[in-house]
N, C-alpha and C positions, 0 to 999 in steps of 0.2 A: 500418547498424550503429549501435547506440547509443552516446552518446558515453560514457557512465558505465563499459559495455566496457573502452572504449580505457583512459580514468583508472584503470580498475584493472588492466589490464594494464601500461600505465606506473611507477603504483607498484610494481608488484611486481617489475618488472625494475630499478628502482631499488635496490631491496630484496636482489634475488639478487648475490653475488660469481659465482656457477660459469658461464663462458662459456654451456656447456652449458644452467643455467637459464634465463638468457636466449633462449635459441632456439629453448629448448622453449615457452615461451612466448609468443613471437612466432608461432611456427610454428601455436600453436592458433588466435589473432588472427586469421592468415590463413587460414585453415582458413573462419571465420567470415564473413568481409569477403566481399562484393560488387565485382565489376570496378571501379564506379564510383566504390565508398569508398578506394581505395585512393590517386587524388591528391591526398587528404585526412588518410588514417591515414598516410600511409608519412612525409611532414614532421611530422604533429604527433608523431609518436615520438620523431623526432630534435628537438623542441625548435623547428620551425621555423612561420611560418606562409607559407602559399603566396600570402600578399596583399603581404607585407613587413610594412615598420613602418607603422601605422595609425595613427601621431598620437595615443594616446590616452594622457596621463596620467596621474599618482598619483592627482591631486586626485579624476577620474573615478571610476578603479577605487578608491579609500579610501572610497568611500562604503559604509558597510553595507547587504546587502541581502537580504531573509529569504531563505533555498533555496526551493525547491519540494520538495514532501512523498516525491516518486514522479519515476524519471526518466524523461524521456519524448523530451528532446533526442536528435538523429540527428545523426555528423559532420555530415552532409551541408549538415545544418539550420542545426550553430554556423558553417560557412564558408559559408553564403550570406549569413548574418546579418552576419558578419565581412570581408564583400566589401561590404557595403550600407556597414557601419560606418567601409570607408577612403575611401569614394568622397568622404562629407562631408568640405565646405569650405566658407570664406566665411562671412562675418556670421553669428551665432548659431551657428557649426559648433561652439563648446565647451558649449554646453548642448545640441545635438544628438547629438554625442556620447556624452554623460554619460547623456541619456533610452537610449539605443540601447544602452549598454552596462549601465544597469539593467534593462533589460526582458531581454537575455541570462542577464545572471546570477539575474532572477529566475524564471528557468523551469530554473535549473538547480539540484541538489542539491549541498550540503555540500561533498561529496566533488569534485562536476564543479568548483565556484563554484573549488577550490583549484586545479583542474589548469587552468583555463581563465587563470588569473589568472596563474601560472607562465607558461603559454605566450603571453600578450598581452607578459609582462615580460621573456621571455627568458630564463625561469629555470627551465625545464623539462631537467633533465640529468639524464635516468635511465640513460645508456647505451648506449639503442637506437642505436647508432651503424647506417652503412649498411652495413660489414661482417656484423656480426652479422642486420642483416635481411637482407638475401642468403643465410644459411645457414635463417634462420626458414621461406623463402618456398620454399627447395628446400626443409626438410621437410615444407611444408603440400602441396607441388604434385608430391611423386615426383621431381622434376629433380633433376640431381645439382648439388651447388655448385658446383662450377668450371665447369659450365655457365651456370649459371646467374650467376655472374660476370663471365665472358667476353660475355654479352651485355650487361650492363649498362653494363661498358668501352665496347663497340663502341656502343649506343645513345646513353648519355651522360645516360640517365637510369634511377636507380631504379623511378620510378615506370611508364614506359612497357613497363618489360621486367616488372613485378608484373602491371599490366594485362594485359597479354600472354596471361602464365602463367596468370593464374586464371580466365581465359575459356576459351582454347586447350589449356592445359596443356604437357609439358613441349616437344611438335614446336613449338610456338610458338618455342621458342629459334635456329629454324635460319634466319628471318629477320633475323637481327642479323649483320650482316655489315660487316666494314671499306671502309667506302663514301669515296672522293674527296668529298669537300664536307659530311659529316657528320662534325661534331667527338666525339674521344672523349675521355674522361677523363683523362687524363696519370698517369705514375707520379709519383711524393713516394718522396721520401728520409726514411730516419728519420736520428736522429743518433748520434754519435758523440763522445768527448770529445776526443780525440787523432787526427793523421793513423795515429800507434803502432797505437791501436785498430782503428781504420775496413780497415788493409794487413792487423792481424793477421788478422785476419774472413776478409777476402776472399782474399788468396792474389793470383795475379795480376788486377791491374786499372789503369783506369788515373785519374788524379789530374784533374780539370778544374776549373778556376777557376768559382768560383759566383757568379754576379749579382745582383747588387740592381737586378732590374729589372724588369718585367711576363712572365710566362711568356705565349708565344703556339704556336699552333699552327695552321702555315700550310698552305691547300689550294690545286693548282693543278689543272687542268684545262686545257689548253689556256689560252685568253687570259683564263679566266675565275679569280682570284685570290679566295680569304675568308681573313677572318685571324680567330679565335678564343682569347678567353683562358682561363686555366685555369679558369672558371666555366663555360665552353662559349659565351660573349656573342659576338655577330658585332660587330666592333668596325672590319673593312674599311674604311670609311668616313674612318675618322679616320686612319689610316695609310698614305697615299698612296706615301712612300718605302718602306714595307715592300712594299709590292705591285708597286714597279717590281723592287727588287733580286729579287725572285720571278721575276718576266717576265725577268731577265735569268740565270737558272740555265740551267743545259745540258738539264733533264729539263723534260717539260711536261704530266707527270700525276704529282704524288706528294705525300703530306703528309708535313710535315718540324718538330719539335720545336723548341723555340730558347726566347727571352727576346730581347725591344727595350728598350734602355738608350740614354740619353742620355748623350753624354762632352763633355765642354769640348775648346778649342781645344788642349788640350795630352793629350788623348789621356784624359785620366784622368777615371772617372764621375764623372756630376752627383750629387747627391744623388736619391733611389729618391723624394723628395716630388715633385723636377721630373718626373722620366719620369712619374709616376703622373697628374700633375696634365694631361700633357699628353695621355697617353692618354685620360684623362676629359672630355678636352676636344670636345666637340659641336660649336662652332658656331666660324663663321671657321678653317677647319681649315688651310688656306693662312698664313696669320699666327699660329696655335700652332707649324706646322710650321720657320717660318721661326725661329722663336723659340727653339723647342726641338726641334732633329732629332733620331729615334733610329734609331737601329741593327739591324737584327736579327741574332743572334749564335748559330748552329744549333749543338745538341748530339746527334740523334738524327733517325734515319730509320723513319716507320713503313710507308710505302709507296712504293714506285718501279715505275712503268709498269705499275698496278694489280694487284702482286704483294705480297701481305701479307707484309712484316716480324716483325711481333709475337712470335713464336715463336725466330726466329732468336737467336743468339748475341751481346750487344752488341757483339765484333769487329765482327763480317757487318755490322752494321746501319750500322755508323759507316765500314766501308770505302766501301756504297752509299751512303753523307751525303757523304764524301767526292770520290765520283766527279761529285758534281752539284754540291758546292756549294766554292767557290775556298776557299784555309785565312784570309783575314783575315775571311771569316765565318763561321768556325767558333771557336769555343770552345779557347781555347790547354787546350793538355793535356801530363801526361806518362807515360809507361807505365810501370810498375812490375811487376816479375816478383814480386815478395813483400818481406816482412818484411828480407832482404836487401839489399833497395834501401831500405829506410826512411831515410838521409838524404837522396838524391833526392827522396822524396816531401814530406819536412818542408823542404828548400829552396825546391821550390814555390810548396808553403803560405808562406812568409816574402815570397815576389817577389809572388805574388798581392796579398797583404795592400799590399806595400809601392806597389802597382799602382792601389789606393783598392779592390779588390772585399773583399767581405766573407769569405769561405772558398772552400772545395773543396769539391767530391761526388764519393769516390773511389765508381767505378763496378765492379762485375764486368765482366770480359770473355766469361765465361759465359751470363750472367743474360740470358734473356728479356726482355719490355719488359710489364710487370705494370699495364696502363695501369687507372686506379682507385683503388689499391693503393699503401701506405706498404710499398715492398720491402724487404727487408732485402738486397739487392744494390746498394744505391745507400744512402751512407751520409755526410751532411752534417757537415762540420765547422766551426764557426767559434767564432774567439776566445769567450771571454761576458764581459762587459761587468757589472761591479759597481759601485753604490753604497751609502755610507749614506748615508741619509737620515733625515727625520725626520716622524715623521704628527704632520698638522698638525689633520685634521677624519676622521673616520667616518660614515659612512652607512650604515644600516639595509639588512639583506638581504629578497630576495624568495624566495619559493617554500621550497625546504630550508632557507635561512635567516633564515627570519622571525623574529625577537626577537634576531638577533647581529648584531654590528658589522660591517657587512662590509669594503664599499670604500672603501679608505684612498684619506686626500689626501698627497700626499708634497712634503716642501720641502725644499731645499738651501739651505745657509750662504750669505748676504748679506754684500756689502761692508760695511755698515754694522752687522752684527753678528744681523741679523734672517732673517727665511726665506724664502724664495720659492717657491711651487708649482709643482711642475717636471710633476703630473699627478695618475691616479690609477689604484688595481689592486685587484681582490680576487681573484687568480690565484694559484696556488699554495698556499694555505691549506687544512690538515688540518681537519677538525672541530675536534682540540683546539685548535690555532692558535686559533681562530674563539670559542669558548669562552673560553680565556685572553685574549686580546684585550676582547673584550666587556669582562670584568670590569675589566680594566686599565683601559682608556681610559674608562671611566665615572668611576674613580676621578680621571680627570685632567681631566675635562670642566670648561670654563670658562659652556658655553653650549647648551643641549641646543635644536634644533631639529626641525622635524616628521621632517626627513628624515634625523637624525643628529647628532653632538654635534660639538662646534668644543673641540679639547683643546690643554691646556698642552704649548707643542713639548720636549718629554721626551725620548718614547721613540723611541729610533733602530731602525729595521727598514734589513737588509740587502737590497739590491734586483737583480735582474739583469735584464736590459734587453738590446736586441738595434741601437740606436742611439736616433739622435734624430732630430726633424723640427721642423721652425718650422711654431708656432701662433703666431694672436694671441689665445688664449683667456688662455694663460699671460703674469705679469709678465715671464718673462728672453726669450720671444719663440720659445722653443723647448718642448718635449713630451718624454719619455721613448717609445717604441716597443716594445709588446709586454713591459711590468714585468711583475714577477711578483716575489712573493717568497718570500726563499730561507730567513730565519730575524731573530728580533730580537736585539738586540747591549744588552742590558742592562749589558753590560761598557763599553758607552760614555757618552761624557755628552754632551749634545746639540751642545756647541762641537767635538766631534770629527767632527762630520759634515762629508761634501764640499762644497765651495764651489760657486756655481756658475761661476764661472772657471776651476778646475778643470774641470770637467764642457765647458764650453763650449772649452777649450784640447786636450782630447781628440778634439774630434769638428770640426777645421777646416771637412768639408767644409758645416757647419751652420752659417751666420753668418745672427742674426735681423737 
């Protein structure tokens, strides 16, 4: 398939609002593609590349470089090219680079040169989410979508169940089967703003404390233990203590859902930097473990004595979690018959909190286990976390936003009366945001640079945030988590913004 295809089906589904258009356009896509274009098209859709990050800079891709007249590039051709381009390293690897990524762009046209450069940056967001290609691919292949879904869960990838289909067609789907030691997908919760909300939804369900901790998903087999995170990564290795309290359950073939969290001597979680840092942790894994132990803390059951769950009722599913696994590693919870019990359920949410976890995921007691899938039977709530703050610098956007300001630097109020960079975001912002901003902050620029302007600390923008973590990138020692913003506050003046003592007296369990 040629790449200039793909680009202009991206654009266009960029383009489209109607679900509908979207899939009808995918669906043509795949229509087109080839088996083998497909571990190729299905991530560059979503924005992703299938090498990771390649190290390749502005400096690189800022170079101008003429198109080529006629396209002639094949995916196939930009990811082999793009596989050659991340292997460089070592001495001269920046001007290796830079030749490698002009001779790319100069075989590609106009139009390719734009989507290629989106997707080197990140900044490829047309929508093609993997919901939507999953209905593209059952219209291109006759299967039906919830078929075609349910394999995707059970394989654990997009791509292998696309391949599948457009070689085999739709009997290809009846290989994907909930297999012991093959990781699936896991369900996601959407949110909620209120426990009020999340009970009124549901009807009866029940309330479970939410963790700030690595989602894992553990397989047993007899002696044989894998532990998987929600990216599907085999991470066994590093988590020794998770794979004994495994060995030590009552069942000796079943995969069981949860999250490992690290908690201090007093019972109450570490901060989700320690647990993450520790899970990340590769080497000397005896001396991470010793340093920081965790936990693993089960909330669902998908298989027991090689009987598929999935389908069943989360009752059923949590009575079989139950039967195997003792209640201090299971997930404290409370049952709620409805809207009726709603002060049960909102005292909960208060002891959780008061407990250091971050919210609740009231669950249906109905609902299936929708593994892939942001269900709307499982619905997350927690506190949200607001600042003002104040942007202090802008940075130039890529791809849809090339010529607007995009990603703000954000500072909080200094003892000494000055600002501190607490991080940065360009999350949350409408076009017009993005628009009026531009024009604003030009007006208040002290100092325009390649990558953006450095502005007078003015304008306070309201921020919402999901907590903090210690950097040492930043002056106070700590980062914002997941900013996003929510609107500017021109009704303020820049000494009204939060401190960072404030900021820092909120979030104990963060000491830089």
């Amino acid at each position: 398939m040629l790449l200039t295809r793909l680009a202009d089906v991206s654009r266009e589904v960029a383009a489209a609002s109607a679900r509908s258009r979207k899939i009808a356009l995918l669906a043509g896509l795949f229509r087109e593609a080839e088996p083998q274009d497909v571990p190729v098209v299905i991530p560059y859709l979503a924005g992703r590349l299938p090498q990771g990050r390649l190290g390749v800079g502005w400096k690189a891709l800022g170079r101008p470089v003429a198109p080529a007249g006629e396209p002639t590039l094949t995916v196939r051709e930009v990811d082999a090219r793009l596989t050659e381009l991340g292997k460089v390293s070592g001495p001269g690897s920046q001007a290796e680079r830079a030749r490698l990524v002009g001779e790319l762009m100069g075989a590609a046209t106009e139009e390719e040169q734009r989507f290629l450069l989106g997707l080197i940056t990140g900044e490829v967001r047309q929508g093609a989410l993997d919901a939507v290609a999953v209905e593209g691919l059952a219209g291109a292949t006759g299967a039906a979508a919830g078929d075609v879904r349910r394999a995707v869960m059970l394989a654990g990838s997009l791509r292998t169940v696309a391949q599948a289909l457009l070689t085999d067609g739709p009997a290809a789907l009846d290989r994907f089967r909930l297999t012991v030691g093959r990781p699936v997908q896991p369900m996601l919760a959407h949110s909620a703003s209120s426990v009020a909300e999340a009970v009124g939804k549901l009807g009866a369900c029940a309330v479970e404390e939410k963790l700030d901790g690595i989602r894992v998903q553990v397989h047993r087999d007899g002696d044989s233990v894998r532990i998987h995170t929600r990216t599907l990564d085999d991470i066994t290795d590093r988590l020794p203590e998770v794979t004994a309290a495994a060995l030590e359950l009552r069942g000796s073939r079943f995969i069981l859902d949860g999250e490992v969290i690290a908690f201090d001597a007093a019972g109450r979680p570490r901060s989700s930097q320690e647990t993450a840092g520790r899970v990340g942790s590769r080497v000397d894994v005896a001396t991470a473990a010793a340093a920081v132990p965790v936990s693993p803390v089960f909330f669902d059951a998908l298989s027991v004595d090689d009987r598929d769950l999935l389908d069943l009722p989360f009752a059923e599913r949590h009575a079989e979690l139950a039967r195997l696994v003792p209640e201090p590693m299971r997930v404290r919870r409370a049952l709620v018959s409805g809207p009726q019990d709603l002060p049960a359920a909102e005292e909960f949410l208060r002891e959780t909190l008061l407990r250091g976890h971050e919210g609740v995921v009231v669950k249906s007691l109905d609902a299936a286990y929708s593994a892939g899938r942001r269900g709307a039977s499982w619905l997350k709530v927690k506190p949200v976390h607001t600042l003002d703050l104040v942007v202090l610098a802008a940075e130039w956007g890529h791809g849809r936003r090339t010529g607007k300001l995009s990603n703000l630097h954000l500072g909080a109020r200094a003892a000494d009366g000055g600002f501190v960079m607490l991080g940065k975001t360009f999350k949350g912002m409408t076009d017009a945001m993005l628009t009026w901003q531009t024009g604003h902050l030009r007006g208040l620029a002290v100092r325009e640079e390649g990558w953006g302007v450095v502005v007078r600390p003015e304008l306070v923008v309201e921020i919402a945030y999901d907590g903090l973590q210690r950097s040492t990138r930043y002056p106070a020692g700590v980062t914002l988590r997941f900013a996003r913003v929510i609107r500017y506050r021109e009704d303020k003046r820049p000494e009204e913004a939060d401190t960072v003592q404030t900021l820092l007296a909120a979030h104990p369990e963060v000491r830089p």
